[in-house]
C-alpha positions, 0 to 999 in steps of 0.5 A: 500500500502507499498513500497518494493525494488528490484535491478539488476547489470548490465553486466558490474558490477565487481562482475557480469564480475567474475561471467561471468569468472567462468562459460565461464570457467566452459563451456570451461570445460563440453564441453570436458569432461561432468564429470567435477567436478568445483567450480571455484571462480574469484576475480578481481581487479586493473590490476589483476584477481585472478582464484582460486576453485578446478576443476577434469577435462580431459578436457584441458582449457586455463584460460587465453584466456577465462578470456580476452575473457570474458573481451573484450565481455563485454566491457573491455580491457583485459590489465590484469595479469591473476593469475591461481590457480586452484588445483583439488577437494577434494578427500574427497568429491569424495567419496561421489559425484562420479557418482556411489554415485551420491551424493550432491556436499554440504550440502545446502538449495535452494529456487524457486519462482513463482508468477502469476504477470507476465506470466513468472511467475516473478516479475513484478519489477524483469522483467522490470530491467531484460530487461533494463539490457539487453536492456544497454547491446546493448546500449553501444555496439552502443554508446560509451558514454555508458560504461560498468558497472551500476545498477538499482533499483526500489521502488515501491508501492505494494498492498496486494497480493505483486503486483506491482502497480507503480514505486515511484522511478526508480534509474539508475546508469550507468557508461559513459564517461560524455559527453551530460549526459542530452541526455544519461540520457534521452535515459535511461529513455525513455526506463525505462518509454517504458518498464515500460508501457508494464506492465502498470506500472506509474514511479513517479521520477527517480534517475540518477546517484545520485553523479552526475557522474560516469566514474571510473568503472569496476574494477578501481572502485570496486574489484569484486568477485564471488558469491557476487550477489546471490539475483540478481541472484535469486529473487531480494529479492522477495523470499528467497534465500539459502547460495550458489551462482551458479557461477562457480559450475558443476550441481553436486553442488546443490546450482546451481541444487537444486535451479534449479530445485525448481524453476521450481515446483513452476511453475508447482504448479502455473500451476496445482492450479489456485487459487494460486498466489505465490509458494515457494519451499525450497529443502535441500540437505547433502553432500553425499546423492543423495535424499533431506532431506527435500521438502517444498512448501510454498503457499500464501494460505498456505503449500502444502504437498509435493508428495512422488515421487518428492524425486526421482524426486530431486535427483541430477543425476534425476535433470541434466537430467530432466533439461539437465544440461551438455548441457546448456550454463552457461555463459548466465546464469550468465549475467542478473540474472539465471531465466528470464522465 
C-alpha cells in the first residue's frame, strides 16, 4: 500500500469564480458569432476584477453584466469595479489559425486519462470530491451558514494497480459564517462518509477546517486568477497534465481541444482492450499546423502504437466537430473540474 493525494476547489474558490468569468464570457461570445477567436484571462481581487486576453469577435458582449452575473450565481455580491481590457488577437497568429489554415491556436502538449476504477472511467478519489463539490454547491444555496468558497482533499491508501482502497484522511475546508460549526461540520461529513460508501470506500479521520475557522473568503481572502487550477481541472494529479489551462480559450486553442479530445481515446482504448486498466494519451500540437506532431498512448501494460488515421482524426477543425465544440456550454465546464464522465 502507499498513500497518494488528490484535491478539488470548490465553486466558490477565487481562482475557480475567474475561471467561471472567462468562459460565461467566452459563451456570451460563440453564441453570436461561432468564429470567435478568445483567450480571455480574469484576475480578481479586493473590490476589483481585472478582464484582460485578446478576443476577434462580431459578436457584441457586455463584460460587465456577465462578470456580476457570474458573481451573484455563485454566491457573491457583485459590489465590484469591473476593469475591461480586452484588445483583439494577434494578427500574427491569424495567419496561421484562420479557418482556411485551420491551424493550432499554440504550440502545446495535452494529456487524457482513463482508468477502469470507476465506470466513468475516473478516479475513484477524483469522483467522490467531484460530487461533494457539487453536492456544497446546493448546500449553501439552502443554508446560509454555508458560504461560498472551500476545498477538499483526500489521502488515501492505494494498492498496486493505483486503486483506491480507503480514505486515511478526508480534509474539508469550507468557508461559513461560524455559527453551530459542530452541526455544519457534521452535515459535511455525513455526506463525505454517504458518498464515500457508494464506492465502498472506509474514511479513517477527517480534517475540518484545520485553523479552526474560516469566514474571510472569496476574494477578501485570496486574489484569484485564471488558469491557476489546471490539475483540478484535469486529473487531480492522477495523470499528467500539459502547460495550458482551458479557461477562457475558443476550441481553436488546443490546450482546451487537444486535451479534449485525448481524453476521450483513452476511453475508447479502455473500451476496445479489456485487459487494460489505465490509458494515457499525450497529443502535441505547433502553432500553425492543423495535424499533431506527435500521438502517444501510454498503457499500464505498456505503449500502444498509435493508428495512422487518428492524425486526421486530431486535427483541430476534425476535433470541434467530432466533439461539437461551438455548441457546448463552457461555463459548466469550468465549475467542478472539465471531465466528470
Amino acid at each position: 500500500m502507499k498513500l497518494y493525494s488528490n484535491e478539488i476547489v470548490f465553486k466558490g474558490h477565487p481562482d475557480k469564480v475567474c475561471d467561471q468569468i472567462s468562459d460565461a464570457l467566452l459563451d456570451a461570445y460563440l453564441k453570436d458569432d461561432k468564429q470567435s477567436r478568445c483567450g480571455i484571462e480574469v484576475v480578481g481581487g479586493k473590490g476589483i476584477i481585472f478582464v484582460t486576453g485578446e478576443v476577434t469577435s462580431k459578436a457584441k458582449v457586455d463584460v460587465e453584466k456577465i462578470v456580476k452575473r457570474v458573481l451573484r450565481d455563485i454566491g457573491y455580491n457583485d459590489n465590484y469595479e469591473i476593469i475591461n481590457n480586452l484588445g483583439v488577437q494577434s494578427k500574427d497568429i491569424a495567419l496561421g489559425t484562420n479557418d482556411i489554415i485551420g491551424g493550432a491556436g499554440d504550440n502545446g502538449m495535452m494529456f487524457g486519462f482513463a482508468t477502469r476504477e470507476t465506470n466513468k472511467y475516473l478516479p475513484k478519489a477524483m469522483v467522490i470530491l467531484q460530487e461533494l463539490s457539487m453536492f456544497y454547491d446546493e448546500l449553501h444555496k439552502k443554508d446560509k451558514r454555508f458560504l461560498p468558497d472551500g476545498k477538499a482533499e483526500i489521502t488515501g491508501y492505494y494498492d498496486e494497480k493505483d486503486y483506491l482502497i480507503k480514505i486515511k484522511d478526508f480534509t474539508i475546508c469550507y468557508q461559513n459564517t461560524e455559527e453551530e460549526r459542530e452541526k455544519t461540520d457534521k452535515i459535511l461529513m455525513d455526506e463525505a462518509i454517504k458518498i464515500a460508501n457508494k464506492y465502498n470506500v472506509l474514511i479513517e479521520n477527517f480534517l475540518i477546517n484545520p485553523t479552526g475557522k474560516f469566514q474571510i473568503g472569496g476574494f477578501e481572502g485570496d486574489a484569484g486568477l485564471t488558469g491557476r487550477k489546471i490539475v483540478v481541472d484535469s486529473y487531480q494529479s492522477f495523470a499528467r497534465v500539459g502547460g495550458g489551462a482551458f479557461s477562457g480559450k475558443d476550441p481553436t486553442k488546443v490546450d482546451r481541444s487537444g486535451a479534449y479530445i485525448a481524453r476521450k481515446i483513452a476511453k475508447e482504448i479502455l473500451d476496445k482492450n479489456k485487459d487494460i486498466n489505465t490509458c494515457e494519451v499525450q497529443i502535441s500540437y505547433a502553432i500553425g499546423i492543423d495535424k499533431p506532431l506527435s500521438i502517444n498512448i501510454k498503457t499500464d501494460k505498456g505503449y500502444i502504437k498509435t493508428p495512422t488515421n487518428l492524425y486526421d482524426r486530431c486535427k483541430v477543425k476534425n476535433i470541434i466537430k467530432e466533439l461539437d465544440l461551438l455548441n457546448i456550454c463552457y461555463e459548466q465546464k469550468a465549475m467542478f473540474g472539465h471531465f466528470i464522465d
